[in-house]
Steps between C-alpha positions, in 0.01 A plus 500: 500500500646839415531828675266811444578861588182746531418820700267521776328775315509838299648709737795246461475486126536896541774443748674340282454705160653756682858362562740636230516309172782319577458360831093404353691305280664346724262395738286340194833318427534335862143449492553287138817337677225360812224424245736280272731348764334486785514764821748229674749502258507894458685588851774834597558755366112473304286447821558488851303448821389792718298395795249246559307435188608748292780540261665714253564503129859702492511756176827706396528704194682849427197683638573365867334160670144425536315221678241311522318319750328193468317151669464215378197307512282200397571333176843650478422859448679758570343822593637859503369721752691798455763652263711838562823663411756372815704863624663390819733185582244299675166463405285782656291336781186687369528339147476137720214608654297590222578169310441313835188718512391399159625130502224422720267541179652194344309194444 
């Protein structure tokens, strides 16, 4: 059974339209890599765990690093709760909370 990659929603979709070209690009690339391999063979430097259930799809391109943050669920989904342009070193606590927020939407 293979891997799919969806939003939780439009605000996500528009989350995500918003990240520069190149690191959109990117992202749809990793997602591709998880959809035809399989999330457990696509490990560091493309995702990484945060906390608890949630986890992050790493993007770098010339315009800075952006991330996404996603659950996985039933029949191997996985499901992006939020997207945003990454400004500090560490992820920004607030940015957690909204995904952790949002990931209890997922089925």
């Amino acid at each position: 059974m293979h891997w799919t990659v969806e939003t939780l929603n439009e605000v996500v979709d528009r989350e995500i339209n918003a990240l520069p070209a190149e690191q959109r690009a990117r992202f749809l690339w990793i997602a591709g890599l998880i959809e035809s391999h399989g999330l457990e063979y696509v490990g560091d430097p493309h995702v990484r765990h945060i906390e608890d259930k949630l986890w992050e799809i790493r993007v770098r391109g010339r315009d800075g690093i952006a991330r996404a943050l996603y659950v996985t669920a039933s029949q191997r989904r996985v499901v992006v709760v939020r997207a945003f342009v990454k400004k500090t070193q560490k992820t920004p606590r607030r940015e957690i909370e909204i995904a952790l927020k949002r990931a209890k939407e997922v089925k």
